[in-house]
C-alpha positions as CSV (number, residue, x, y, z in Angstrom):
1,X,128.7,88.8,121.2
2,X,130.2,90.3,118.1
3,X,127.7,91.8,115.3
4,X,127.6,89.9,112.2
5,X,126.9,91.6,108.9
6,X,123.3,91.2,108.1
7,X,123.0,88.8,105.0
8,X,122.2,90.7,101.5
9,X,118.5,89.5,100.9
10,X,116.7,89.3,97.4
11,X,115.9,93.0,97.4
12,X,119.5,93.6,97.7
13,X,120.9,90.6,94.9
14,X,118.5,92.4,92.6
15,X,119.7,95.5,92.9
16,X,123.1,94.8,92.9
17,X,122.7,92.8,89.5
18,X,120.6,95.9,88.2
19,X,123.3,98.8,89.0
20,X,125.5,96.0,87.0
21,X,123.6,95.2,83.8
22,X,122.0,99.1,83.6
23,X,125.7,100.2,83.4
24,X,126.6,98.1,80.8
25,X,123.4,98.6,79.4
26,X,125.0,102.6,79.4
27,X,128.6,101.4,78.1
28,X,130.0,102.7,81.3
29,X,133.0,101.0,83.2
30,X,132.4,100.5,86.8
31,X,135.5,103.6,86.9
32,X,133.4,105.7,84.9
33,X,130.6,105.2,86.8
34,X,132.2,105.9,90.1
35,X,133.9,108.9,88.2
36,X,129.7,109.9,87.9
37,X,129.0,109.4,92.1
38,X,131.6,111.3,92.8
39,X,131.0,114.0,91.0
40,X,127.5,114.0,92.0
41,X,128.5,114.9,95.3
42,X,128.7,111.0,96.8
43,X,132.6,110.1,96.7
44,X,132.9,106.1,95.5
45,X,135.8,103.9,94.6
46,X,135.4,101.7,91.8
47,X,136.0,98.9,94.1
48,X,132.7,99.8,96.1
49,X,131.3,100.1,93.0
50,X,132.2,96.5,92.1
51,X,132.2,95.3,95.5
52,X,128.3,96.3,95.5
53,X,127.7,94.9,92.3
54,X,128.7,91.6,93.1
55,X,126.7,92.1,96.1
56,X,129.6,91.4,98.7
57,X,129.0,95.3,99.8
58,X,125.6,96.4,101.2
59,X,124.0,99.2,99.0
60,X,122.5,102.1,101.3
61,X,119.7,103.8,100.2
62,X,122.3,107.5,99.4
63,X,124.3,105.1,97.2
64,X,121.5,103.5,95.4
65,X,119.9,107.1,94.6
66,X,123.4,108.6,93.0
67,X,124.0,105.5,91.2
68,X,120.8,105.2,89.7
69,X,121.0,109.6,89.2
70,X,124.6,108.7,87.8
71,X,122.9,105.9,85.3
72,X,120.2,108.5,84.3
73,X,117.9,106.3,86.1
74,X,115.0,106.9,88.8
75,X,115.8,104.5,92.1
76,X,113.2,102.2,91.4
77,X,114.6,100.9,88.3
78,X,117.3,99.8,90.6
79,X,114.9,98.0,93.0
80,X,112.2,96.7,90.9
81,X,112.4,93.6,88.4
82,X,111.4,94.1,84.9
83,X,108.5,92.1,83.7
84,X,110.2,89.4,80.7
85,X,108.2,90.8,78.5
86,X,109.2,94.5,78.5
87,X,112.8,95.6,76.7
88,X,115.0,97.0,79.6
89,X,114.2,100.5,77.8
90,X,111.1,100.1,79.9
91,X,112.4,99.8,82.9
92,X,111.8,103.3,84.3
93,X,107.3,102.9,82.9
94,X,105.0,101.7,84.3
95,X,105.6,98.5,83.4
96,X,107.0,97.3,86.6
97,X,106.4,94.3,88.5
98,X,104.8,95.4,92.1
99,X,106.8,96.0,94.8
100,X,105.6,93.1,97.1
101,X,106.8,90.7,94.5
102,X,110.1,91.9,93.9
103,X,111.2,92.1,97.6
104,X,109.5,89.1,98.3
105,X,111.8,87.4,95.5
């Protein structure tokens, strides 16, 4: 029986949209950005880069810490939801939602 790719869950959709809206948030292009992994030591193509970001590429945990280290960001930032009420300048307080919510979706 052949493997299948496991499915991307919420975890995963949420950090893919974050990596997305953080970079623009930076004014970065997804080439600039993988311009940044790369020269952290992590060699990506802008198409992983946008192939991640629309979530049709899994995110491992060494590409989720230099893109969020590229986006001047801590991980979590990347994994965690904001709370509506915060500006996305909080995103890396404490302000964050707990952890069992946002994986849980």
């Amino acid at each position: 029986m052949p493997n299948r790719p496991a499915e991307i869950g919420p975890a995963g959709l949420h950090a893919a949209r974050a990596i997305e809206h953080l970079r623009l948030m930076r004014g970065l292009t997804q080439h600039q950005l993988a311009v940044r992994c790369t020269q952290l030591g992590r060699p990506m193509a802008n198409t992983a880069l946008s192939r991640t970001e629309r979530a049709r590429r899994r995110c491992d945990v060494d590409d989720l810490v230099t893109i969020a280290t590229a986006l001047g960001a801590p991980p979590a930032a990347l994994l965690l939801p904001w709370p509506t009420h915060s500006p996305v300048s909080h995103a890396t307080s404490h302000f964050l939602i707990p952890t069992q919510e946002a994986l849980l979706g």
